[in-house]
C-alpha positions in Angstrom: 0.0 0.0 0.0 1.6 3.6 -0.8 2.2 5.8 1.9 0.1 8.1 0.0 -3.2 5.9 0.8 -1.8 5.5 4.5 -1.7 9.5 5.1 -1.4 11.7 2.8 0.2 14.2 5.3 3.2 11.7 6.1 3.6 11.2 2.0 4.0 14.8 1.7 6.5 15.2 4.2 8.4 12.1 3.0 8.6 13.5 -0.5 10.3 16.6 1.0 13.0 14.7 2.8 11.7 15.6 6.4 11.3 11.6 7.4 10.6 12.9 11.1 7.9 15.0 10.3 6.5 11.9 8.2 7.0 9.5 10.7 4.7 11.6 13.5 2.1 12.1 10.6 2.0 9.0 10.0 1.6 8.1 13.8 -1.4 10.4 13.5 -3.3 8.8 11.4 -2.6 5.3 13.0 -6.0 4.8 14.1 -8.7 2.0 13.9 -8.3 1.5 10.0 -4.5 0.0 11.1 -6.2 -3.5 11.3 -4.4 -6.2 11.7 -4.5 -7.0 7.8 -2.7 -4.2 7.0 -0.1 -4.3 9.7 2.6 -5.1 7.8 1.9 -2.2 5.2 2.7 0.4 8.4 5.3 -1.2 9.7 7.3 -1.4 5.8 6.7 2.5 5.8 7.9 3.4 9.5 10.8 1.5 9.1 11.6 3.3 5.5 10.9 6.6 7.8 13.5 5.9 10.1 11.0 5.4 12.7 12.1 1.9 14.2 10.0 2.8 17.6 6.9 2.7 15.7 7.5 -0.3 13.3 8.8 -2.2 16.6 5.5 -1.0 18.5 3.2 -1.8 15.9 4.8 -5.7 15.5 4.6 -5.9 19.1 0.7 -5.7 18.6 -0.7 -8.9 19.0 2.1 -10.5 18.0 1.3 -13.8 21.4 -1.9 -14.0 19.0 -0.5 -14.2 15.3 -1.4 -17.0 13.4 1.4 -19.5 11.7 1.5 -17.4 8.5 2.2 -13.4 10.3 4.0 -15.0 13.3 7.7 -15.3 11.5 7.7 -11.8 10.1 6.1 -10.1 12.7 8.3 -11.5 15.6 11.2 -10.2 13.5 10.0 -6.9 13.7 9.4 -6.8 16.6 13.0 -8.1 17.4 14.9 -6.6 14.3 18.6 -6.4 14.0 19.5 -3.5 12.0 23.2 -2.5 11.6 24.2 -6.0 11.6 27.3 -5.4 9.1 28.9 -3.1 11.8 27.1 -4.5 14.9 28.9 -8.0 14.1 32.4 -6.2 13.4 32.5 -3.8 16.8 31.2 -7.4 18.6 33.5 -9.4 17.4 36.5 -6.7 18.2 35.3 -7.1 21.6 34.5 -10.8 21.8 30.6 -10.7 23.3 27.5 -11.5 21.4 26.0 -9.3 18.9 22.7 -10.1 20.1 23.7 -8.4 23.5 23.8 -5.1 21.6 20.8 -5.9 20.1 19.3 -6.5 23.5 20.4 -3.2 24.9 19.3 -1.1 22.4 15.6 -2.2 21.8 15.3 -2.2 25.6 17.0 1.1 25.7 15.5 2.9 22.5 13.4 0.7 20.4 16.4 1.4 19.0 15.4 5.1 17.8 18.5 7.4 17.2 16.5 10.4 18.3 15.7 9.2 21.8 16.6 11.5 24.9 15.6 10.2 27.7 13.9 12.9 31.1 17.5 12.6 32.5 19.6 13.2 29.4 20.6 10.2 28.1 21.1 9.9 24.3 20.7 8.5 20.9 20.1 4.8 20.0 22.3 3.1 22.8 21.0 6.0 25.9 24.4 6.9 27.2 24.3 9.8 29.5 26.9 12.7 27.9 29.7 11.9 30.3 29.4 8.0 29.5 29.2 8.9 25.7 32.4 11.2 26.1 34.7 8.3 28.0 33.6 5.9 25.2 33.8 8.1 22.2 37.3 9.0 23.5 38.1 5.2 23.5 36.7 4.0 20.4 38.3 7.8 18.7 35.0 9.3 17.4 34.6 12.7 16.5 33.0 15.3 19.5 29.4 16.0 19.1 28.8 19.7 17.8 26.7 21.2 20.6 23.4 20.1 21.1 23.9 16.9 18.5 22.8 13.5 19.0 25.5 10.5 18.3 24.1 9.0 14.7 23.3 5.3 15.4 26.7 4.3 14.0 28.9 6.6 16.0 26.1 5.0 19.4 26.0 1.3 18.7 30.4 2.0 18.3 30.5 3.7 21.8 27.6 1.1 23.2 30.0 -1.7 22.4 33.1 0.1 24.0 30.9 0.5 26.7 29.6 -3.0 27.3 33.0 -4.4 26.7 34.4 -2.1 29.4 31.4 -3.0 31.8 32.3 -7.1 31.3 36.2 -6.6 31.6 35.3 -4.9 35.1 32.7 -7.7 36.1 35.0 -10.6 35.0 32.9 -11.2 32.4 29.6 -11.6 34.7 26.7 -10.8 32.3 24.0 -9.6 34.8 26.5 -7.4 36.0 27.4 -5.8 33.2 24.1 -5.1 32.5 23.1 -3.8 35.5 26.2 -1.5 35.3 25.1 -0.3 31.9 21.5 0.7 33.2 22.7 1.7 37.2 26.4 2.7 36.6 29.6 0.6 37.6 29.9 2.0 41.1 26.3 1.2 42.1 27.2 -2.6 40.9 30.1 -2.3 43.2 28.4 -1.3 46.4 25.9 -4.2 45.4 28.2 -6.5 45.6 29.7 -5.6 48.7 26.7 -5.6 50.2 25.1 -9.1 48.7 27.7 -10.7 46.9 28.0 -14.5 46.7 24.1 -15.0 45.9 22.1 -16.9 43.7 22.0 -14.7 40.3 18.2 -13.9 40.8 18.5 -13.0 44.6 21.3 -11.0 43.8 19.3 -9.1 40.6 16.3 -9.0 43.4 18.6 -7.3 45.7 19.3 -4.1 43.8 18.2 -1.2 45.1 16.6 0.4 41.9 13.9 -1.0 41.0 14.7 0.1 37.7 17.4 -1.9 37.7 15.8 -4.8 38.4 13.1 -4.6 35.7 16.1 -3.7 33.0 17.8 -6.9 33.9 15.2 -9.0 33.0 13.8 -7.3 30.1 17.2 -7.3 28.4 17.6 -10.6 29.2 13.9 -11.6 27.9 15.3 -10.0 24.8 18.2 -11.9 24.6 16.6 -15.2 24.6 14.2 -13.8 22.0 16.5 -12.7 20.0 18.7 -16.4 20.4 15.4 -18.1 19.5 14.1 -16.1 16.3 17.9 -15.9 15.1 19.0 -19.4 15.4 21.4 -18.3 18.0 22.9 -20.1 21.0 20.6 -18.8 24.5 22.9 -16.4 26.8 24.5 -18.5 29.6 24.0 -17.0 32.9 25.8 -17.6 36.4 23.5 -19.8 38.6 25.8 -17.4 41.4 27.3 -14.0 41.6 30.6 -14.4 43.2 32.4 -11.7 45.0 35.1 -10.1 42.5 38.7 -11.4 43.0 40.9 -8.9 44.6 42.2 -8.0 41.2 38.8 -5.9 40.9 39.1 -3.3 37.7 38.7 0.6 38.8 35.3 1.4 36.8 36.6 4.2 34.3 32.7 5.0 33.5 31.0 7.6 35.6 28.1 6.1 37.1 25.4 7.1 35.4 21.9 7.8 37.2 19.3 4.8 37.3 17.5 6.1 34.3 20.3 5.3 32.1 
């Protein structure tokens, strides 16, 4: 179906280049006439928008009742993995699963390189600025003219220098790392001085944002998802989470607040 017959208003901004603009019009007239037959026709144009939020959203839709024939295509996007060229180069640099980056950034964004979050985190990955400066530093990006949001390249590039950082300080404990990348290292650390040497889901219970403990498991319900749809192997966690040996890294991240 043209974007045209969708909403006009969205076709007319598209046709002037201004794929934001097009992507809220066409957000607008998402209403009742967005039946489930057509679903696949809205989600095609918001992803040609660059409106992965609202292509994501409107797979999500129904998606525990889709029949045999919509199930495939709809669960993958809901779950997509865009970037994959350069998500599977700055992974593998690092040694940890793409789908980890994948994980993160549906959870944090819907993967939408516009997103600011209430406390200033930014672009596609959410790193608040001080986070995105240590990283960018590391990886040797360019500085962000003022007021600019990372492009998604420049944020899934950081995001992986980021994650990598987070694992090498957690000896490679993956719900730590990803409670560091929602809480902030140093909040991981007084964690596990406090409860270390639990069970991995006491210890996740045990966090004192609750936040925190809703991110874990939704980034870890999208990392099975995203091992199931792909054909990859499921993430492996820790049935415990050990004290760190007194070799303990010095987080170099700031700790970012718990809307990270």
């Amino acid at each position: 179906v043209p974007l045209a017959d969708l909403s006009p208003h969205a076709d007319f901004w598209a046709q002037m280049g201004l794929y934001r603009e097009a992507s809220r019009a066409l957000r607008d007239a998402e209403d009742d006439r967005a039946t489930r037959s057509d679903t696949q026709d809205w989600i095609i144009h918001y992803t040609a928008l660059d409106a992965p939020q609202h292509a994501i959203r409107r797979a999500s839709i129904g998606l525990q009742w889709a029949n045999r024939d919509d199930a495939p295509w709809r669960a993958h996007s809901a779950y997509p993995r865009p970037y994959q060229a350069l998500v599977q180069r700055e992974t593998a640099r690092h040694d940890m699963p793409a789908n980890l980056v994948y994980a993160i950034a549906r959870k944090e964004s819907l993967f939408d390189p516009h997103a600011v979050s209430s406390v200033g985190a930014m672009g596609m990955m959410q790193m608040m600025p001080a986070t995105w400066e240590t990283n960018r530093r590391r990886a040797g990006l360019p500085e962000l003219p003022p007021g600019a949001l990372p492009g998604p390249e420049d944020s899934i590039i950081a995001g992986a220098f980021e994650l990598a950082h987070l694992l090498t300080t957690f000896q490679g404990a993956l719900p730590l790392a990803i409670m560091g990348y929602n809480a902030g290292p140093a909040a991981v650390h007084r964690w596990l001085d406090r409860s270390g040497d639990l069970p991995t889901d006491l210890f996740v219970e045990k966090a004192s944002f609750v936040q925190t403990r809703n991110y874990v498991r939704r980034v870890y319900q999208n990392l099975v998802r995203y091992a199931q749809l792909y054909g990859d192997p499921l993430p492996v966690l820790p049935t415990r989470i050990a004290r760190l040996s007194p070799r303990r890294t010095t987080p170099a991240s700031p700790a970012a607040p718990a809307g990270q």
